[in-house]
RODOGU-251408 format. One line per field, with one value per residue (C-alpha): residue number from 1; chain; x, y, z. Coordinates in pm, 1 decimal. Layout:
RODOGU-251408
k	c(NUM,...);
c	c(A,...);
x	c(X,...);
y	c(Y,...);
z	c(Z,...);
END
This chain:
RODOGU-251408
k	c(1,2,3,4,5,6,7,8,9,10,11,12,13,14,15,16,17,18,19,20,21,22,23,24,25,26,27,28,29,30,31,32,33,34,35,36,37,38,39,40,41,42,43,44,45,46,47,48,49,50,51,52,53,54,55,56,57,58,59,60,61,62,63,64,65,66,67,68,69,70,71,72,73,74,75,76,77,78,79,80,81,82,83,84,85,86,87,88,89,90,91,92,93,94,95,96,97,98,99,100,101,102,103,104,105,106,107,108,109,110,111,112,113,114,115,116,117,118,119,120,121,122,123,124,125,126,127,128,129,130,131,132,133,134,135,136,137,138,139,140,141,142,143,144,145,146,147,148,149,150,151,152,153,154,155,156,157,158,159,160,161,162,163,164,165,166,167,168,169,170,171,172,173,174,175,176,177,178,179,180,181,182,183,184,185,186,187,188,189,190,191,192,193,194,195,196,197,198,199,200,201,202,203,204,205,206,207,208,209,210,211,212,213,214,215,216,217,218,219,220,221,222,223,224,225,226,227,228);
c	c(A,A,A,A,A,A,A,A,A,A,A,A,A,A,A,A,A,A,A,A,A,A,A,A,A,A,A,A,A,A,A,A,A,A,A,A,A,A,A,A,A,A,A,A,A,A,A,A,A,A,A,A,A,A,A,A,A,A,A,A,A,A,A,A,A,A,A,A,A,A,A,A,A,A,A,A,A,A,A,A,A,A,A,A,A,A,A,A,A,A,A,A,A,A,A,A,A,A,A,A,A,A,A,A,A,A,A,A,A,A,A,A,A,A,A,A,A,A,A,A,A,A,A,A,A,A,A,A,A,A,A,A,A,A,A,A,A,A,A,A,A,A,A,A,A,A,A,A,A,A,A,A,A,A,A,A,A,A,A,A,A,A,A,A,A,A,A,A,A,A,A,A,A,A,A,A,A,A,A,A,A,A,A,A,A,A,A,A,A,A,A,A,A,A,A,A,A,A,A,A,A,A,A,A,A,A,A,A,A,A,A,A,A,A,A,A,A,A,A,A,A,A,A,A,A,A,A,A);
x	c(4413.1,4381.4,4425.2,4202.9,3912.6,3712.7,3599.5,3245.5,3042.3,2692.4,2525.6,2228.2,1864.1,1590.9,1338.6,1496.8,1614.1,1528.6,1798.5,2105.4,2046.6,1948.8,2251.0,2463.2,2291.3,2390.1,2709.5,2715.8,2599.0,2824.2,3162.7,3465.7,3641.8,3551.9,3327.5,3330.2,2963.6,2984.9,2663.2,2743.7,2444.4,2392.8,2218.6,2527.5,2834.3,2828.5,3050.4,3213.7,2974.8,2805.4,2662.6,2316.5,2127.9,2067.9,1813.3,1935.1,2023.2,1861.3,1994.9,2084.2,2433.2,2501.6,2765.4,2911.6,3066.3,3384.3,3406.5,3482.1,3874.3,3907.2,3679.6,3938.9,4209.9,4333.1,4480.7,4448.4,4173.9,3799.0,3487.1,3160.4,2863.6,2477.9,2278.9,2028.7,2256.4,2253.4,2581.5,2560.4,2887.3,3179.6,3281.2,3627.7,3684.9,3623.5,3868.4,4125.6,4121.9,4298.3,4579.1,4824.7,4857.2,4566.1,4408.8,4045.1,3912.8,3515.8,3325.3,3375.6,3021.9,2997.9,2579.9,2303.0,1985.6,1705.6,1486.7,1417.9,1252.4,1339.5,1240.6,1018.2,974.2,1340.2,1486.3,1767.4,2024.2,2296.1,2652.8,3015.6,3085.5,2799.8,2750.5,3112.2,3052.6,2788.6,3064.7,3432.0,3711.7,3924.8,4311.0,4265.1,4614.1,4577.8,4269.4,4427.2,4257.5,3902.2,3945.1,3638.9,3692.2,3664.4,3389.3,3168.8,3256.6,3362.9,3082.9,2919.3,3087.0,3374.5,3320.7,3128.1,3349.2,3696.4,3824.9,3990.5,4259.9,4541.9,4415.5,4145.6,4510.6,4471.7,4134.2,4182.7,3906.8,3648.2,3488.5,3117.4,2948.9,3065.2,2830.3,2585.9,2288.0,1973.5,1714.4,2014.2,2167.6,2061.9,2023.7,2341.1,2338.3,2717.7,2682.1,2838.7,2684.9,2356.2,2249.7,1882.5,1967.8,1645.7,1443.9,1499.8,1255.9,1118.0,910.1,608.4,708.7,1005.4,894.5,928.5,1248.7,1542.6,1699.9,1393.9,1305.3,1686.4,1604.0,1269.8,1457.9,1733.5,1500.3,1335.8,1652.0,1697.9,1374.4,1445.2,1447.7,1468.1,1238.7,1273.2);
y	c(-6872.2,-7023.6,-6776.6,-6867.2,-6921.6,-6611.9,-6556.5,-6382.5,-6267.4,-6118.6,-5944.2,-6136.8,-5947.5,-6132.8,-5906.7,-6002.7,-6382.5,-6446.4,-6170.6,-6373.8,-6645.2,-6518.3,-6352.2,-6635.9,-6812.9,-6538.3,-6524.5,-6932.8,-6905.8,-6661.6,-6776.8,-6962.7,-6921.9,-7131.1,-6956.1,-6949.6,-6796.1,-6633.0,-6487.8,-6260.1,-6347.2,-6182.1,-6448.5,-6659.7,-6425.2,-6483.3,-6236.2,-6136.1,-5867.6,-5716.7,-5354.1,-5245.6,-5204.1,-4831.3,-4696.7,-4512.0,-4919.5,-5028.5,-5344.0,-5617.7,-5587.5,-5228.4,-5232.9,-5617.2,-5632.7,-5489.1,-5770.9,-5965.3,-5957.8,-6025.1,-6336.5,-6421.3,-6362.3,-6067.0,-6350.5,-6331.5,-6081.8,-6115.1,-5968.2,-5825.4,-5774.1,-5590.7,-5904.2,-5656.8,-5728.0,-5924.7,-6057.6,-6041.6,-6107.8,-6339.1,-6284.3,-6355.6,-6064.9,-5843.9,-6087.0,-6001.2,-5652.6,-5710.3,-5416.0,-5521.0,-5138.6,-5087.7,-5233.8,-5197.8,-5175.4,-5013.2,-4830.6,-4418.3,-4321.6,-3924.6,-3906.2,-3769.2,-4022.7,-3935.2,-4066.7,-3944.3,-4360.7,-4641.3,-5034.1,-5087.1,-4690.6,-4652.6,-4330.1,-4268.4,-4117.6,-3912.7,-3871.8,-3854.2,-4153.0,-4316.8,-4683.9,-4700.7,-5013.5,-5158.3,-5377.5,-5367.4,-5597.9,-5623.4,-5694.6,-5861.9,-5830.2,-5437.9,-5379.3,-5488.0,-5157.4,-5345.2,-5565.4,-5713.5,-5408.4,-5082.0,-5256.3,-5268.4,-4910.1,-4713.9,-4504.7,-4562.6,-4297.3,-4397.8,-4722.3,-4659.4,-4369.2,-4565.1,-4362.0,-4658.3,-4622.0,-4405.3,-4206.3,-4218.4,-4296.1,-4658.5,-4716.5,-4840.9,-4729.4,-5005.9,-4942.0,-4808.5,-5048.1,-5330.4,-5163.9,-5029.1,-4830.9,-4948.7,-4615.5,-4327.6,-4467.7,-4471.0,-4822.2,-4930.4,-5278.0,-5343.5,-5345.7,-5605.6,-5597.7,-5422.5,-5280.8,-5235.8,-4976.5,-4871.9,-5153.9,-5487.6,-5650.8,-5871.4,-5583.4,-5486.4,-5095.1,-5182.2,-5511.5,-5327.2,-5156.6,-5192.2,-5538.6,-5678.4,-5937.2,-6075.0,-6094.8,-6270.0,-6486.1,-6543.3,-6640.7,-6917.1,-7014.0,-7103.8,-7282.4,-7490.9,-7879.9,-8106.8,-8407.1,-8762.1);
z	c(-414.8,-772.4,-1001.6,-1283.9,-1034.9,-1003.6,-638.0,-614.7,-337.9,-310.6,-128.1,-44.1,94.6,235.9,51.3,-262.2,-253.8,-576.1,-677.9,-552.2,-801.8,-1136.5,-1095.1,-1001.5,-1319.3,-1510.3,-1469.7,-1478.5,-1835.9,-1993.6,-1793.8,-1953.3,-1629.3,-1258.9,-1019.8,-684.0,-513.3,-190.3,-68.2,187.3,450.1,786.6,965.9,814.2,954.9,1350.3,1583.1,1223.1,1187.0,1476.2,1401.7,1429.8,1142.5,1005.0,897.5,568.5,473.2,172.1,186.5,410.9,306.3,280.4,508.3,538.5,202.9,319.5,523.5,192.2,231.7,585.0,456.2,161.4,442.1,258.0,-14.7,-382.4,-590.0,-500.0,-696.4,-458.1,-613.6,-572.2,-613.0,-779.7,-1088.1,-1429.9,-1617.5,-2016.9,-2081.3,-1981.4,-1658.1,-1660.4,-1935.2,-1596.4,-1454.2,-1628.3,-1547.1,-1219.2,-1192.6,-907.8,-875.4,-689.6,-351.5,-549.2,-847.7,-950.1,-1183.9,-1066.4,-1121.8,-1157.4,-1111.5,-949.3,-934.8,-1070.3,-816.7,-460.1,-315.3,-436.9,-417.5,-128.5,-84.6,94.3,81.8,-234.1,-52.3,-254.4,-177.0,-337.7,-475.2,-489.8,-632.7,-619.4,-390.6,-561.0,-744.5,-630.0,-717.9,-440.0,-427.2,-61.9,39.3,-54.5,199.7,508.6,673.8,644.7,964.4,1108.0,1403.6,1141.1,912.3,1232.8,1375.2,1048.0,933.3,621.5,457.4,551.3,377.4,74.7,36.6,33.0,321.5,418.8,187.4,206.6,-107.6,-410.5,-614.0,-479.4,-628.7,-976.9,-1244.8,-1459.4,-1772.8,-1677.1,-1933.2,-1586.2,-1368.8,-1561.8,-1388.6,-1525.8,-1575.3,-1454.9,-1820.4,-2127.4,-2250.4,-2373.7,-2593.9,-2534.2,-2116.0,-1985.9,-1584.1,-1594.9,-1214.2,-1131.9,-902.7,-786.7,-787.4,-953.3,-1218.2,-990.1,-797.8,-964.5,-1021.3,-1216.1,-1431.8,-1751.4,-1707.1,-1945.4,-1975.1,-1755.2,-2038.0,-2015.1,-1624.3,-1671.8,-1897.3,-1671.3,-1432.7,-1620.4,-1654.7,-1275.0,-1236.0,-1552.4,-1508.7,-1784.7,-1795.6,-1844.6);
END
């Protein structure tokens, strides 16, 4: 894989479509780098993925991102993303945090959300390591464990957890300001990825959060044309 070209995939919710591409847009804008965009789609992934949904899922993708290096045929570095996200900053500074060392790469959150429901009134489940997986650079190559097999019979503990690595030691550490939990943080002006964690801007109940006028803005952004 080239290795100036940033590969990116997101997780992509049918009860949030618009999501997927003010994000992509976002990081468009602010990159000095090539982009790749992979949405990672069920209806799009065939025999690859296979399990049944669950019900503590609060997304369509809760559980098929680890499919991403199988997908990148555990070559080169890959970034997965939340699509309930928003880039303010060049993307390929994050880039160039890749650390052969490890087999992944994420913000280590240490929280406990504030909230009990979340966007459409799901339930916000709390565990060790939480939001961990939200964004992950992988080292493909690393994460040979994540076959198409274990990502649709590993629990989801085991997955969002990282037990598929032979220890935490392999899991190399980003700067919290690249996943940056919108309402469990204080607004920060210097973060770089912003996460609507519980409910993106573009639901009702959460259309005044922080960083929601850089979303609406964003957004505009998609749907601009220019005129003759």
């Amino acid at each position: 894989m080239i290795d100036n070209l940033a590969r990116i995939f997101v997780g992509f919710d049918s009860k949030e479509v618009v999501a997927y591409h003010v994000l992509a847009q976002s990081i468009i804008e602010h990159s000095s780098i090539p982009v790749a965009f992979s949405p990672i789609v069920l209806s799009n992934l065939g025999d690859l993925f296979t399990r049944e949904r669950n019900a503590l899922q609060s997304t369509e993708f809760s559980f098929s991102r680890f499919l991403v290096p199988h997908l990148c045929n555990y070559e080169g570095w890959s970034i997965f993303m939340d699509c309930d996200m928003l880039a303010r900053t060049d993307i390929a500074e994050l880039w160039k945090l890749r650390d052969d060392r490890y087999a992944a790469m994420c913000v280590k959150h240490d929280y406990q959300p504030k909230v009990e429901t979340k966007f459409l009134g799901q339930t916000q489940t709390k565990y060790e390591k939480k939001n961990w997986s939200s964004l992950i650079m992988f080292n493909n190559a690393k994460c040979r464990a994540l076959t198409k097999e274990f990502v649709n019979t590993a629990t989801g503990l085991e997955l969002h957890q990282f037990k598929w690595l032979e220890s935490d030691d392999m899991i190399g550490e980003l700067p919290v300001t690249w996943n940056y939990l919108v309402n469990e943080y204080e607004h920060r002006p210097d973060a770089k990825i912003v996460h609507f964690t519980d409910g993106g801007p573009y639901f009702d109940d959460y259309r005044d959060d922080d960083y929601a006028e850089e979303w609406f803005a964003m957004r505009d952004r998609v749907l601009s044309v220019q005129q003759k």
